[in-house]
C-alpha positions in Angstrom: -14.4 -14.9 33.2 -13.1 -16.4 36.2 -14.2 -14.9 39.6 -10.9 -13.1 40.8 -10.7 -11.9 37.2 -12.2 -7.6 37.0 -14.9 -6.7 34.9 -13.8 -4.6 31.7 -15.0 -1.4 32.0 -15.0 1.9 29.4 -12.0 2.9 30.6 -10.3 -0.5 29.9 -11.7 -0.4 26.1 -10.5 3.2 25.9 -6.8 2.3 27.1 -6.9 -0.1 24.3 -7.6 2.2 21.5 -6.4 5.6 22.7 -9.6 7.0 22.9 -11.7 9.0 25.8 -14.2 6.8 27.9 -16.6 8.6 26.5 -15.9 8.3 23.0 -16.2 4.5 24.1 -19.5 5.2 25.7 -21.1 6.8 22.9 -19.9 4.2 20.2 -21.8 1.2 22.3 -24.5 3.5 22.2 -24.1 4.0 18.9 -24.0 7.7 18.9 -24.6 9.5 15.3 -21.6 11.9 15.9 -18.9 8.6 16.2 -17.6 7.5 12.9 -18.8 3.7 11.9 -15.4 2.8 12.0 -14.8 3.8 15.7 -17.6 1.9 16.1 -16.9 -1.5 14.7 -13.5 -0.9 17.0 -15.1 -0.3 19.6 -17.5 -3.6 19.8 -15.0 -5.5 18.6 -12.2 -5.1 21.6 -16.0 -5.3 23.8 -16.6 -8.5 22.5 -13.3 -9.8 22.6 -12.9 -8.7 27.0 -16.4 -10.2 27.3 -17.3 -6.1 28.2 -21.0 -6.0 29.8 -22.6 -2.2 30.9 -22.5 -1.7 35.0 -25.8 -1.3 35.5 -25.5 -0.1 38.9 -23.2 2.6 37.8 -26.0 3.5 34.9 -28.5 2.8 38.0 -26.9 5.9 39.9 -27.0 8.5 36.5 -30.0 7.9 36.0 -31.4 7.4 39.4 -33.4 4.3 38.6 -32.6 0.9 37.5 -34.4 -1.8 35.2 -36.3 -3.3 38.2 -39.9 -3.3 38.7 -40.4 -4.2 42.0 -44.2 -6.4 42.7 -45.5 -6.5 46.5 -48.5 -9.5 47.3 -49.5 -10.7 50.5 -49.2 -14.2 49.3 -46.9 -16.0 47.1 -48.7 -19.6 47.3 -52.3 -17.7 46.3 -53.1 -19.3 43.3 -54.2 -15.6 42.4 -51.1 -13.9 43.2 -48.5 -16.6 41.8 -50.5 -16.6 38.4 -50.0 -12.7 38.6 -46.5 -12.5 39.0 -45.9 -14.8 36.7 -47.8 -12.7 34.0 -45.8 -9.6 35.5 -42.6 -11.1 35.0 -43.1 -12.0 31.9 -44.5 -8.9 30.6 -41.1 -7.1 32.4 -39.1 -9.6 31.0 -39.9 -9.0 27.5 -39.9 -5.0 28.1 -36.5 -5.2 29.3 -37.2 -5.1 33.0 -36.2 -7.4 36.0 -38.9 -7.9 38.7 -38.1 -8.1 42.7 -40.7 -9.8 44.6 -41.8 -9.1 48.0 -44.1 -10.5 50.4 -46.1 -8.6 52.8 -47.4 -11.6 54.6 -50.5 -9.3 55.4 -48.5 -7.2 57.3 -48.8 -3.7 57.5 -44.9 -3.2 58.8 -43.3 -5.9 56.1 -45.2 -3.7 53.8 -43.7 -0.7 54.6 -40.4 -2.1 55.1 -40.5 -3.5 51.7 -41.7 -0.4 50.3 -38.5 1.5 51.8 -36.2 -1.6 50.4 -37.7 -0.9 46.5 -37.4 3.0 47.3 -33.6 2.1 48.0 -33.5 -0.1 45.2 -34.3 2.8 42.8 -37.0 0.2 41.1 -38.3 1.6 37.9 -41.9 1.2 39.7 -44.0 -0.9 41.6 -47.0 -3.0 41.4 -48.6 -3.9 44.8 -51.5 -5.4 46.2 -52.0 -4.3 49.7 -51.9 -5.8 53.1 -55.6 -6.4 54.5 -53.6 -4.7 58.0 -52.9 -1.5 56.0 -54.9 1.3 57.2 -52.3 3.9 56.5 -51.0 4.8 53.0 -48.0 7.3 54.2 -45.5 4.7 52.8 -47.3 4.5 48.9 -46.7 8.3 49.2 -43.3 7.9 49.3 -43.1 6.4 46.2 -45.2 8.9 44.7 -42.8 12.2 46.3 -40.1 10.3 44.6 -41.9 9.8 41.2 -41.8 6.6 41.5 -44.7 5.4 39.2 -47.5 3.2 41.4 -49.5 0.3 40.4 -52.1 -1.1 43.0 -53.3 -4.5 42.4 -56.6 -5.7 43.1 -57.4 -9.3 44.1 -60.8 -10.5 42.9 -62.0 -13.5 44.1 -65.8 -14.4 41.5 -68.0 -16.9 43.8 -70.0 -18.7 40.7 -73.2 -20.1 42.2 -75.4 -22.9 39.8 -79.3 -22.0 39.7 -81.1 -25.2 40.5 -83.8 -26.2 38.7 
């Protein structure tokens, strides 16, 4: 699809076969009350215009999106980077999308951040906090809004070797 070209929407697929949007809808979503044949129609005029679901409109009905958001203080920690990397992965494989932010240790970056996933409608977020946050007003946010809260905890293991 070239970039001046609009995305196909529903209402596009519907025009096409003379049936309601969300007839459409529930066919893609394969809906027990539509009839198998609707619903071979259906995906087959989808495939053919390349249609793909607008997941910001599906975003605003449901008030959240696929996105987990994940907050650290420090990308470059070995620590945190293995952590992500675990995350995503994990998110990835569950269907999610992560959005990483960096606090930088800072008590305001954290909160902005935590304002910008609130915004974001993230699904959740996983977050290892500033060592500057002596306030937790802005983690309550999250929880008003039911937005389900995951605190990470950085352990750093000192081995020491007995000598003998």
């Amino acid at each position: 699809m070239k970039n001046n070209e609009k995305h196909t929407t529903i209402i596009d697929i519907a025009k096409i076969l003379k049936i309601s949007p969300s007839t459409v809808s529930r066919a893609l979503n394969n809906h027990p009350d539509i009839k198998d044949k609707t619903k071979e129609k259906v995906r087959k005029i989808a495939r053919e215009l390349q249609y793909s679901p607008n997941t910001i409109a599906q975003s605003l009905k449901n008030n959240r999106t696929t996105s987990i958001g994940v907050m650290i203080p420090e990308i470059n920690h070995d620590f945190f980077s293995s952590a992500i990397s675990g995350i995503e992965e994990i998110a990835y494989q569950s269907g999610y999308s992560t959005i990483v932010c960096q606090s930088n240790e800072s008590y305001e970056r954290e909160v902005l951040h935590t304002n910008v996933l609130m915004r974001h409608r993230v699904a959740g977020v996983i977050v290892s906090i500033s060592q500057n946050t002596k306030n937790s007003e802005h983690f309550q946010y999250l929880l008003k809004r039911k937005i389900p809260l995951v605190f990470l905890i950085a352990c750093v293991m000192i081995l020491t070797q007995a000598r003998s």
